[in-house]
C-alpha positions in Angstrom: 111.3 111.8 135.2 109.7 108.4 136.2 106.8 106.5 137.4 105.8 107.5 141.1 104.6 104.4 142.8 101.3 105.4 145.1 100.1 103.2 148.0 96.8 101.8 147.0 93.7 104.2 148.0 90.7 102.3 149.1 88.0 102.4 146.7 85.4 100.7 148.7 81.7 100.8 147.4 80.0 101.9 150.2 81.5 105.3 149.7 77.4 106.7 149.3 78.2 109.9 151.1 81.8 110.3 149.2 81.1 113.9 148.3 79.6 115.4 151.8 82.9 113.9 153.4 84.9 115.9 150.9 83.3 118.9 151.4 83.3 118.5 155.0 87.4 118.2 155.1 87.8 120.6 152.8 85.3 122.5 154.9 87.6 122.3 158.5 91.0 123.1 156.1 89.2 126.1 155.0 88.7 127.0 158.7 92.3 126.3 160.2 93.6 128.1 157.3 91.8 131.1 157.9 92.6 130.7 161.7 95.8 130.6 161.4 96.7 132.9 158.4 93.0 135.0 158.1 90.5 134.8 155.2 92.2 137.0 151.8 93.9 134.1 150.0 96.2 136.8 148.4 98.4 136.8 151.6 97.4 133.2 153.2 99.1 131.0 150.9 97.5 127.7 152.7 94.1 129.1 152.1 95.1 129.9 148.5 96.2 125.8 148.4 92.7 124.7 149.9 90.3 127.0 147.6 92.3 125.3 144.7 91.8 121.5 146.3 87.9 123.2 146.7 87.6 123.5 143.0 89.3 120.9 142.2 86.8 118.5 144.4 84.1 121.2 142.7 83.1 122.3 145.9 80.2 124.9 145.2 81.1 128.3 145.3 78.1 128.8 148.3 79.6 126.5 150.3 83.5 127.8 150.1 82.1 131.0 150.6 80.3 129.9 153.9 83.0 127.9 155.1 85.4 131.3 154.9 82.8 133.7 156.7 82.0 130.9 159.4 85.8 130.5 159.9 86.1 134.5 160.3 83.3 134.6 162.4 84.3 135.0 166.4 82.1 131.7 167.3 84.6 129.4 165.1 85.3 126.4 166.0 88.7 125.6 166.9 89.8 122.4 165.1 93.1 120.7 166.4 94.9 118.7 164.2 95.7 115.3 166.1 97.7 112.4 164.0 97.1 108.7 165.3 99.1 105.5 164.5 98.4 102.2 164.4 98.0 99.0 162.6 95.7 97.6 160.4 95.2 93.0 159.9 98.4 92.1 158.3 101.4 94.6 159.8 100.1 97.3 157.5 100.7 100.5 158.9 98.1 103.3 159.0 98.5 107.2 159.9 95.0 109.0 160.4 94.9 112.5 160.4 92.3 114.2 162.3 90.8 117.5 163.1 88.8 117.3 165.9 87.3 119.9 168.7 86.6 117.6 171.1 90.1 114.4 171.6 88.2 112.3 173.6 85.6 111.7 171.6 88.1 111.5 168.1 90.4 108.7 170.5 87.3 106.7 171.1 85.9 106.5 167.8 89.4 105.4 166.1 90.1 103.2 168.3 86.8 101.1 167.8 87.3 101.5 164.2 90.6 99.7 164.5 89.1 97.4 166.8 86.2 96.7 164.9 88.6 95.8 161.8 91.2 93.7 163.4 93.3 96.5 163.9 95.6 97.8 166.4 96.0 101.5 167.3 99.3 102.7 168.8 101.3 104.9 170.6 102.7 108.1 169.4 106.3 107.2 167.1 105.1 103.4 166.6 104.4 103.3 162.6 105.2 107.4 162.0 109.0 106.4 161.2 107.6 104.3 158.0 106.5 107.5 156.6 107.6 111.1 155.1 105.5 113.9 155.3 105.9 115.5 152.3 104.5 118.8 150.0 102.8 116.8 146.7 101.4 118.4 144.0 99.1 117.0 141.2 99.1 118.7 137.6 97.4 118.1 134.3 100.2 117.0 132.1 98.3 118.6 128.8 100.6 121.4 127.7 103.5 120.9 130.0 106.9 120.4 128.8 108.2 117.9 131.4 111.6 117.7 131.2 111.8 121.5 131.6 109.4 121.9 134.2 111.3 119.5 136.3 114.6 121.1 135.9 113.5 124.7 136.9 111.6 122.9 140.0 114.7 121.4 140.9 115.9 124.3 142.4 112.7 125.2 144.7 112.9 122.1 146.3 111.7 119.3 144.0 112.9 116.0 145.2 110.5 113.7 142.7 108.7 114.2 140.1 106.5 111.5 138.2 103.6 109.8 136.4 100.4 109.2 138.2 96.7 108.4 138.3 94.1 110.3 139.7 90.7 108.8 141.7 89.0 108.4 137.8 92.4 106.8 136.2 93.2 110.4 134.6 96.5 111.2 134.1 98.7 113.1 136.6 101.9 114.7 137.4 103.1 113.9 140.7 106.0 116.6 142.6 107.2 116.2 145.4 108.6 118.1 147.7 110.3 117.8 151.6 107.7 119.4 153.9 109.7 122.0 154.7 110.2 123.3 150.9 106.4 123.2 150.2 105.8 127.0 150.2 109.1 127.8 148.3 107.9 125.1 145.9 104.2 126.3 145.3 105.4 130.0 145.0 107.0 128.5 142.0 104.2 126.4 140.3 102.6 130.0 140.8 104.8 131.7 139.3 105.3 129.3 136.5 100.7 130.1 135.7 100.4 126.5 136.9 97.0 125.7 138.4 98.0 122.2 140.5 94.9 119.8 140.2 95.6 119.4 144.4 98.2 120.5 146.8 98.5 119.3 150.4 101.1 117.8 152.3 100.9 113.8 152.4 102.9 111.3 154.5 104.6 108.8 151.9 105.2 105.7 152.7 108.8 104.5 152.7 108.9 101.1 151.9 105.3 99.7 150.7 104.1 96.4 151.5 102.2 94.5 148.9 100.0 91.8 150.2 97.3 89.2 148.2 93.8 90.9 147.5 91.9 89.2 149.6 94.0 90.8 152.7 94.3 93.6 150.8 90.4 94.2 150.8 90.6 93.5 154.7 93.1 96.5 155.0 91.2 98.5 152.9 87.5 97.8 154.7 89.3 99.6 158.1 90.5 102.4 156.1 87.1 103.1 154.8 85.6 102.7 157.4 88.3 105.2 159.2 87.5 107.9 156.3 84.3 108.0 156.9 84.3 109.3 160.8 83.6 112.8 160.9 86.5 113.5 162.3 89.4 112.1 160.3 90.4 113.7 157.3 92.8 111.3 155.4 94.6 108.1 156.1 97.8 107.2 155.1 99.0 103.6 154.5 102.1 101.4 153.1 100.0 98.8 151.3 101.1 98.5 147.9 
């Protein structure tokens, strides 16, 4: 097992309304999950993965609950999941990840965020090559016996497996998985009793570029700023 290397997340301090934003993606996952697989997490395996991000975020019980009867309710909204591409100052590239019920509105709002920032926001294919959309799950590490862990995973589709950090420097286990193997490989942290800390598909970048801080902190101003349009739910860089 080694050390995964993570892209750095922006920590930016004007992150005032952090929480809401969480709740409000969590929110819209809840809602295409239960669209697409209905609202008993015994038999919808993505909702299962998003009620456990829920309580991992410690999303109030009221509010999950909520989120599930809006989503089963025949006035739901229908979100569509819509990835842009695009570059931030410096070459870095950027993925955003939106879920939007109304694309013209989501298009024009990105796009002055990347214009805003000095960025540049592409076509469809232009910085998606750079990156692997993968299945990662985060675990505690207390009680786990690592070296056995990984080899039973390697046969569900474990491709890495590593040291990490979460947002409040704690301790994590990083697995990851190819897209494709992420059911087969979250059946078997089930089975296994494992409650992941979060479970979502990410796209990873391939080959990270590190840059100085003070352009660093100009990529990272654009990616906040990004996050915190209602529509987006998570951007994905390569900046070491």
């Amino acid at each position: 097992m080694g050390r995964i290397f993570e892209t750095r997340k922006a920590t930016m301090m004007a992150r005032w309304n952090k929480m809401a934003k969480v709740f409000t993606r969590i929110s819209k996952d809840i809602a295409i999950a239960v669209k697409s697989g209905g609202p008993n997490p015994d038999s919808n395996s993505t909702l299962r993965r998003v009620l456990q991000n829920a309580r991992a975020a410690n999303m109030p019980k009221d509010k999950v609950d909520a989120a599930i009867k809006r989503a089963s309710g025949q006035s739901a909204t229908d979100y569509e999941i819509v990835l842009y591409e695009g570059y931030a100052p410096h070459g870095i590239a950027l993925l955003v990840e939106t879920a939007t019920d109304n694309v013209v509105r989501t298009v024009a709002n990105v796009r002055m965020r990347f214009n805003k920032y000095s960025g540049n926001l592409g076509t469809s294919g232009s910085v998606a090559f750079m990156f692997q959309r993968m299945g990662v799950f985060r675990l505690s590490p207390e009680g786990l016996d690592l070296d056995s862990l990984e080899l039973e995973l390697i046969d569900h589709g474990l491709q890495e497996m590593g040291e990490g950090v979460g947002e409040k420097g704690e301790k994590q286990i990083i697995i990851r998985s190819a897209f494709a193997d992420f059911g087969q490989l979250q059946a078997a942290i089930e089975a296994k009793g494992l409650t992941p800390v979060s479970a979502d598909s990410e796209y990873v970048a391939q080959t990270p570029v590190e840059l100085p801080e003070d352009k660093a902190t100009e990529v990272l101003e654009l990616v906040d700023s990004l996050e915190q349009d209602d529509d987006v739910q998570r951007v994905f860089h390569n900046l070491a």
